[in-house]
C-alpha positions as CSV (number, residue, x, y, z in Angstrom):
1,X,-10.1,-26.2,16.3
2,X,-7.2,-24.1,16.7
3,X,-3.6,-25.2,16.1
4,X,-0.5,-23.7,16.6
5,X,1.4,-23.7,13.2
6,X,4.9,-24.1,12.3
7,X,7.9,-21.5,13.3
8,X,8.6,-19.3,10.7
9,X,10.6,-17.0,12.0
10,X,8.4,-13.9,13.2
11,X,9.4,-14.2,16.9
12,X,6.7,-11.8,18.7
13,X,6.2,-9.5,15.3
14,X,3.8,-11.5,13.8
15,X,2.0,-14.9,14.7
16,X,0.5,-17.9,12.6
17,X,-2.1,-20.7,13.4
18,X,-4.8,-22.9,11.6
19,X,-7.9,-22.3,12.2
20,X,-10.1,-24.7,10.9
21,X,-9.6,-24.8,7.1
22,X,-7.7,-21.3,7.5
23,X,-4.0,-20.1,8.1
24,X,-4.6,-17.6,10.2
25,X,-1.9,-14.4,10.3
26,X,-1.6,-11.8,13.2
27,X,0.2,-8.8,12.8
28,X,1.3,-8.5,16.9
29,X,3.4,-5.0,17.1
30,X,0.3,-2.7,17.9
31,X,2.9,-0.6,20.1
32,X,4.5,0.0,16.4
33,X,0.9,0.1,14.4
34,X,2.0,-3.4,12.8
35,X,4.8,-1.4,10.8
36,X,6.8,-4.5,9.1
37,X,10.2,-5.3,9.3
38,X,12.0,-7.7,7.5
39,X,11.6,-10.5,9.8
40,X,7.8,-10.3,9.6
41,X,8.1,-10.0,5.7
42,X,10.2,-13.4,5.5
43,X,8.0,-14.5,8.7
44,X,4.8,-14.0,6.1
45,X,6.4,-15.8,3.2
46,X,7.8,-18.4,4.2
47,X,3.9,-19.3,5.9
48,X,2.0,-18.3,2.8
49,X,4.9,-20.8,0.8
50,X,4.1,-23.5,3.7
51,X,0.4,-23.3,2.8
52,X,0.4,-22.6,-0.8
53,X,0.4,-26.7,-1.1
54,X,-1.2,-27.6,2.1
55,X,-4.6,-29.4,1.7
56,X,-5.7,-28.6,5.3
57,X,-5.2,-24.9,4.7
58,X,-8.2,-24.1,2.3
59,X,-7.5,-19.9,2.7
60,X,-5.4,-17.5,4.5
61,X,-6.7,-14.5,6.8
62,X,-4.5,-11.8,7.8
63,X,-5.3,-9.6,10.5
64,X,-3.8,-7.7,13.4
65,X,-4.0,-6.5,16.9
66,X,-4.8,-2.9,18.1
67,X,-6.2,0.0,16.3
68,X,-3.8,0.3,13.3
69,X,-4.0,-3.3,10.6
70,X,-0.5,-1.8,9.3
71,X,0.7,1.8,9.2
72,X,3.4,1.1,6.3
73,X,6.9,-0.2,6.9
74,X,9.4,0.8,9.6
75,X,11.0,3.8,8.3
76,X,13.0,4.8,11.0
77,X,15.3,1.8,11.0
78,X,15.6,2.6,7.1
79,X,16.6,6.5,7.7
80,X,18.7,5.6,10.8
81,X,20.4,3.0,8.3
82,X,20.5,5.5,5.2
83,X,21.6,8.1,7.5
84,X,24.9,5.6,8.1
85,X,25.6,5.4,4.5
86,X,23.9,1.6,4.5
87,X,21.2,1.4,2.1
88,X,18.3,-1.2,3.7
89,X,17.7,-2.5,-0.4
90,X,17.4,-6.0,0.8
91,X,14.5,-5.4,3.2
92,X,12.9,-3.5,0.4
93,X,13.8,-6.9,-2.3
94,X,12.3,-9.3,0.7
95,X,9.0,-6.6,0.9
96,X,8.6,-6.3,-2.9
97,X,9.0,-10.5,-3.8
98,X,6.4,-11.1,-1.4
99,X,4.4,-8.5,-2.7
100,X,4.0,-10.8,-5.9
101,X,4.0,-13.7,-3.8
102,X,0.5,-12.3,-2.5
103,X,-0.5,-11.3,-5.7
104,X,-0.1,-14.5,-7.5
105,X,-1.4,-16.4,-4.6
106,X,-3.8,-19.3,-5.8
107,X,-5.8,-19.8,-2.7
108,X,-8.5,-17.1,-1.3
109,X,-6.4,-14.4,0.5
110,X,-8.7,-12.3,3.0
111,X,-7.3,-9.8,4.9
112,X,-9.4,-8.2,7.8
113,X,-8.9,-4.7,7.9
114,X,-9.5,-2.9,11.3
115,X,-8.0,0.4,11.6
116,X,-4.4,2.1,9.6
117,X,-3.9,0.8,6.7
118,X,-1.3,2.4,5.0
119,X,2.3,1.7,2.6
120,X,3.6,-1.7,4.0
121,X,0.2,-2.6,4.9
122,X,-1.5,-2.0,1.5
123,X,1.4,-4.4,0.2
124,X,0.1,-7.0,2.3
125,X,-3.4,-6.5,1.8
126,X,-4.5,-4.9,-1.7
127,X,-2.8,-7.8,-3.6
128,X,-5.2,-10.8,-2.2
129,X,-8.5,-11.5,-3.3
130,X,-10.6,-10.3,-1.0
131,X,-10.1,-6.7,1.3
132,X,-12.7,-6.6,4.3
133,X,-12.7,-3.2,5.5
134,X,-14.7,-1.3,9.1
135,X,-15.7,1.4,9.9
136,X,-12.3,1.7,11.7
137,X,-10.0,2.0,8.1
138,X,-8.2,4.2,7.3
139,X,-6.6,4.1,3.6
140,X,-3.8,5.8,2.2
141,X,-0.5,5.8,0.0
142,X,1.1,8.8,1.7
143,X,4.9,8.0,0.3
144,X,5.3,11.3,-2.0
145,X,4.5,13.2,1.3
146,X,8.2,11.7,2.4
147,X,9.4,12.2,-0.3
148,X,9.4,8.6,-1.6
149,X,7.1,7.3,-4.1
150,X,3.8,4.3,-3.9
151,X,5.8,1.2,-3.7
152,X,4.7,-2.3,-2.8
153,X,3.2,-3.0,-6.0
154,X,0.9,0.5,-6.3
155,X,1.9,1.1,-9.6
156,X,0.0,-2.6,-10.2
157,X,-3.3,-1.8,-8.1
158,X,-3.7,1.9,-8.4
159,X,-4.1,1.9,-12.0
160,X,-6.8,-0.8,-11.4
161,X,-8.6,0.9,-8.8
162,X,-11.9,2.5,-10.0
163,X,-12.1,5.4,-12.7
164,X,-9.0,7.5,-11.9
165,X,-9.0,7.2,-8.3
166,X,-5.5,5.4,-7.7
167,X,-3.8,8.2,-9.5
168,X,-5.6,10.5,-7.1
169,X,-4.8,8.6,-3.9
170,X,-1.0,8.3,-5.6
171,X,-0.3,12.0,-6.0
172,X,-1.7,13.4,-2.9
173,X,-1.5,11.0,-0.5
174,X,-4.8,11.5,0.8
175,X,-6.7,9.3,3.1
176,X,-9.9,7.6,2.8
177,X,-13.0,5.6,4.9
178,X,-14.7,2.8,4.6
179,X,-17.4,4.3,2.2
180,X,-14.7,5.7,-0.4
181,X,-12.5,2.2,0.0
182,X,-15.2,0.7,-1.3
183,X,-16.0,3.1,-4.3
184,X,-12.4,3.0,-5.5
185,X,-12.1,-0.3,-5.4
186,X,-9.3,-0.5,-2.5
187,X,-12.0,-2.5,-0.2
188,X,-14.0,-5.7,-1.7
189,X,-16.2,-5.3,1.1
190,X,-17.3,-3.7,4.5
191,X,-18.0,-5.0,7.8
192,X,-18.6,-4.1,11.2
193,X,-15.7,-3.9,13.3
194,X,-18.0,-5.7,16.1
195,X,-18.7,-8.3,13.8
196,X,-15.2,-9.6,12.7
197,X,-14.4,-12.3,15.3
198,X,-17.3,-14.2,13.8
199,X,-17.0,-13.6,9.9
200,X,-13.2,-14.9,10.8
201,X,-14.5,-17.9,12.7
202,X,-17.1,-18.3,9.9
203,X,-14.6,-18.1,7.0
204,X,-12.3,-20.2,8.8
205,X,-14.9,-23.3,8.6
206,X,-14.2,-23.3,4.7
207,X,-16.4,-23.5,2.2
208,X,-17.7,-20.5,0.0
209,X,-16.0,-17.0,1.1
210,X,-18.5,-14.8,-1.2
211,X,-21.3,-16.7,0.4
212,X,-20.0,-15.5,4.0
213,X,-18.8,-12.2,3.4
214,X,-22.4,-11.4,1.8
215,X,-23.9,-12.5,5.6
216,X,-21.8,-9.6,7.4
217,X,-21.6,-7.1,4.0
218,X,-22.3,-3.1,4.8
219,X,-23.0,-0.6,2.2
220,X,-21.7,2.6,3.5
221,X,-22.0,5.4,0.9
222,X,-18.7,7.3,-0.1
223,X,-17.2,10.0,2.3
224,X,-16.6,12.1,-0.8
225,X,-19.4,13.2,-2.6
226,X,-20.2,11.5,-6.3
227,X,-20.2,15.0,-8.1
228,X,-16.1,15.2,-6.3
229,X,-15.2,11.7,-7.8
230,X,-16.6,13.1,-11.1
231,X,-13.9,15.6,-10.8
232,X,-11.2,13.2,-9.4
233,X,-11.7,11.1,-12.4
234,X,-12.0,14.0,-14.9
235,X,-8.8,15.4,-13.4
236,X,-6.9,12.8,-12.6
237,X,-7.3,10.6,-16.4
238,X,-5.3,13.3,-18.3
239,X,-2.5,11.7,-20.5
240,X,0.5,13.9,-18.7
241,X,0.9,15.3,-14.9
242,X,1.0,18.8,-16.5
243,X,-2.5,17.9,-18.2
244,X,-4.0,17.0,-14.6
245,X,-2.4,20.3,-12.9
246,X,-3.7,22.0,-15.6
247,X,-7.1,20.3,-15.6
248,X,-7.3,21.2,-11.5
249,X,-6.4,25.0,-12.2
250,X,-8.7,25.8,-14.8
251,X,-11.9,23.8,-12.9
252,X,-11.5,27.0,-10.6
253,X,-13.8,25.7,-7.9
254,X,-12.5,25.0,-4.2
255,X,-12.2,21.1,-4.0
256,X,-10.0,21.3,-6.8
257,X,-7.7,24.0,-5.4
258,X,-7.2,22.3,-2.5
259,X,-6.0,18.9,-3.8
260,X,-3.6,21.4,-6.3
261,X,-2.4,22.9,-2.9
262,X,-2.0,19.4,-1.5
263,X,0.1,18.4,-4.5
264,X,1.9,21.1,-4.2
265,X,3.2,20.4,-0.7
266,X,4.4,17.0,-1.6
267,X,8.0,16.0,-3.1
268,X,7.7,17.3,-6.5
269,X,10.5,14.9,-7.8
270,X,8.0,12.0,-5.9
271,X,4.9,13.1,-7.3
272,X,6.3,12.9,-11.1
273,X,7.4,9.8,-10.6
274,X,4.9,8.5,-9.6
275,X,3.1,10.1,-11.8
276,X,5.1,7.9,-14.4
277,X,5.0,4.7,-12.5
278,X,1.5,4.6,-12.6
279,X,0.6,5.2,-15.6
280,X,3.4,2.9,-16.9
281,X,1.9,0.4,-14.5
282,X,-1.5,0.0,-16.2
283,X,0.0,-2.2,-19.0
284,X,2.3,-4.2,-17.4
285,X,2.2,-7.6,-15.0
286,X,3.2,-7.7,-11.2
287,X,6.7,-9.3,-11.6
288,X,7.4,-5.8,-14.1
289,X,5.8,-3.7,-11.7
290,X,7.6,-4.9,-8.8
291,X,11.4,-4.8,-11.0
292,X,10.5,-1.5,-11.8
293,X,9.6,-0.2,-8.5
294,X,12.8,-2.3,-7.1
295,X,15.1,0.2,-9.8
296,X,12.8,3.6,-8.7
297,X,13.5,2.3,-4.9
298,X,17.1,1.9,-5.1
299,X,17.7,5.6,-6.6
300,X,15.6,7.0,-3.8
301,X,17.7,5.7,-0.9
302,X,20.1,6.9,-2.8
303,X,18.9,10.5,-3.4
304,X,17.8,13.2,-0.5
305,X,13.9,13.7,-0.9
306,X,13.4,10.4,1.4
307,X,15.5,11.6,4.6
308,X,14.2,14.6,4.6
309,X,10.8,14.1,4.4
310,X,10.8,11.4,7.1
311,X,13.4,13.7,9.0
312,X,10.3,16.8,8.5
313,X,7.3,14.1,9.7
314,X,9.1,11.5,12.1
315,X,12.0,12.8,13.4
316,X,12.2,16.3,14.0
317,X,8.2,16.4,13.1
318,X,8.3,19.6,12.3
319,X,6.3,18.9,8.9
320,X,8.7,21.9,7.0
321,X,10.5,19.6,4.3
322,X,12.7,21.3,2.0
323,X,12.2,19.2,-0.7
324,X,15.3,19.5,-4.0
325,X,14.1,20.7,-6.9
326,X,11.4,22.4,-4.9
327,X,8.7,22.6,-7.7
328,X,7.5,20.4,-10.4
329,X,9.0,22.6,-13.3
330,X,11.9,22.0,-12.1
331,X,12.2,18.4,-11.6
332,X,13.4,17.4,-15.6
333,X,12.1,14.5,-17.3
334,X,15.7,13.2,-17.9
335,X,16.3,13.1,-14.1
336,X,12.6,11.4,-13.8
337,X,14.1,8.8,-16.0
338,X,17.0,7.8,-14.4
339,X,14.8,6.7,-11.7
340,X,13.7,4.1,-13.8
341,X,16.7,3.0,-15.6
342,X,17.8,-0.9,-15.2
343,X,20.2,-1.9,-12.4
344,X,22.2,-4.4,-14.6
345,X,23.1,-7.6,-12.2
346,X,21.3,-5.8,-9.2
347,X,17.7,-6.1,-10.9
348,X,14.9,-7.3,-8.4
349,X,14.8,-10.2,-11.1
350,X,11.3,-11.4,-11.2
C-alpha cells in the first residue's frame, strides 16, 4: 500500500510517501542531478523528524529519479549569492544539522544509490546505515577541486572508510565505481540497477533489511587494482600531508605520480585543510565534526579559493583556476588554522 505522506515543505524538489512499513524519499530535480537546496534539506528533516517516532514507519529509503542520486549541493545559487557579498551560511547550518540528524538516526536508513553521487549527496547518504550502490554510481568528494574542502560530515566518514582510502578520495577528489565503493567502505552493498524497484518494494514490507539486501547482493571486484590500494593506504596513512607527498614522490612508479599531479591541480589551501580535518576527524563524534566543518565553512565563503574554482568548472568552465597561494608550501600552517578557529556566538552549536 502506498500513501501519500504529510507536506513538508519540498514543493516539486523532493517527494515523500509510505510505503508499507517504509518512508519512502524521492529526490525529483533530475534536470538539476538532485543538487539540494535548502528547501529540500528542511523538506528532508522535517520527514525524517516526523518518522523518527512513528510506529508505522519501520525504515526510511531514499532514492531519486534520473541518472544522477545527488551530484552535491547547488553551487551556483551559493557563488551567485557570494558573488553579492551575501554569504548562503544558513543553507550550509540547515545541510550540516541534518547531516547529524542522519547520522544519529535510530531507525534503518537505506539509501538506493543509482547513478552521481557526489558532495550534498554523500551527506544524505554515507551517514545512514545502509548504502546500496549499481553498477550506475559514481562516488566522489571533489570539493578541494573548487577550491572548497569535504564537508557534510567527511571529516566523520572518511577517516572511517577502509585502510586510508577516505584520505585518498579527500585529497584528490577522485571518483570511484561500484567495485571500489564497496572496498572502501563508502557502499554496504551492491545491486543491480534493474533490480532496485523490487529490493525497495521488498524492504518496504518490513522486517529484516540484512536478510533482503543479501537476496539482491553483487560482488563486483574493485576497479582499482589491490596491489594500487596497497599503495593508497601506504601513502595516504602518513602522520603529516608533507609525509604523504613525500611518500608518493619517492614510490617513483606511475600510479603514484599521477595522483601527486592530481593533487597538485587542486586548491592547495583546500587540500591542507582537509588534510587537517580529517585526520582531526578520526577522534572526534559527529556533532564536533559537523561544528568544526560549520567554522572551516564559514571562512571559505569568506575567502577566494571557492569562487574561483566554481567560476574555472561551472561558470566560465574553463577548468584554469588560479588558485591563492598557488602551491602547498606556500599555504602556512597559521593560516590553515584560522580556518578552524571558533566562531564565538555564531558556532553551528551542536
Amino acid at each position: 500500500m502506498t500513501v501519500v505522506s504529510g507536506d513538508f515543505g519540498g514543493a516539486d524538489e523532493i517527494g515523500f510517501e509510505r510505503q508499507g512499513r517504509a518512508g519512502v524519499v524521492t529526490l525529483t530535480r533530475p534536470k538539476a542531478l538532485n543538487a539540494l537546496t535548502q528547501r529540500m534539506v528542511n523538506a528532508l528533516a522535517a520527514a525524517l523528524d516526523a518518522w523518527r517516532n512513528d510506529p508505522a514507519v519501520e525504515l526510511v529509503i531514499v532514492r531519486a529519479e534520473g541518472r544522477a542520486f545527488c551530484a552535491g549541493g547547488d553551487i551556483v545559487d551559493v557563488y551567485k549569492a557570494g558573488r553579492e557579498g551575501r554569504l548562503l551560511v544558513d543553507f550550509f547550518a540547515d545541510e550540516y544539522r541534518l547531516n547529524a540528524a542522519i547520522e544519529a538516526y535510530p531507525k534503518p536508513y537505506v539509501a538506493l544509490i543509482d547513478g552521481i553521487v557526489m558532495g550534498g549527496g554523500v551527506g544524505i547518504s554515507a551517514h545512514g546505515s545502509h548504502r546500496v550502490v549499481t553498477e550506475n554510481a559514481v562516488f566522489a568528494m571533489p570539493e578541494v577541486g573548487i577550491g572548497f574542502f569535504p564537508d557534510v560530515g567527511g571529516s566523520h566518514f572518511l577517516p572511517r572508510l577502509r585502510g586510508a582510502s577516505g584520505m585518498y578520495f579527500g585529497l584528490t577528489g577522485n571518483r570511484a565505481r561500484w567495485g571500489d565503493q564497496l572496498h572502501s567502505g563508502f557502499a554496504t552493498h551492491a545491486v543491480k540497477a534493474e533490480a532496485l524497484d523490487e529490493l525497495a518494494r521488498k524492504l518496504a514490507a518490513g522486517g529484516d533489511i540484512g536478510a533482503k539486501l543479501a537476496e539482491f547482493a553483487q560482488a563486483p571486484e574493485p576497479e582499482t587494482q589491490a596491489v594500487h590500494w596497497q599503495s593508497i593506504d601506504r601513502h595516504f596513512a602518513q602522520a603529516t600531508l608533507d609525509g604523504v607527498m613525500q611518500s608518493l614522490d619517492e614510490a617513483d612508479g606511475e600510479f603514484e605520480a599521477g595522483i601527486a599531479a592530481t593533487i597538485a591541480k587542486r586548491s592547495p589551501t583546500s587540500v591542507k585543510v582537509a588534510f587537517r580535518e580529517i585526520a582531526e576527524g578520526r577522534a572526534l563524534a559527529m556533532s564536533d565534526c559537523m561544528n568544526m566543518e560549520f567554522r572551516i565553512l564559514n571562512r571559505m565563503l569568506a575567502g577566494r579559493d571557492f569562487y574561483e574554482g566554481i567560476r574555472a568548472a561551472v561558470i566560465d568552465k574553463d577548468n584554469a583556476p588560479a588558485w591563492q597561494p598557488a602551491t602547498l608550501d606556500e599555504v602556512s600552517d597559521d593560516a590553515v588554522s584560522a580556518y578552524f578557529a571558533p566562531l564565538g556566538e555564531k558556532e553551528l552549536g551542536l
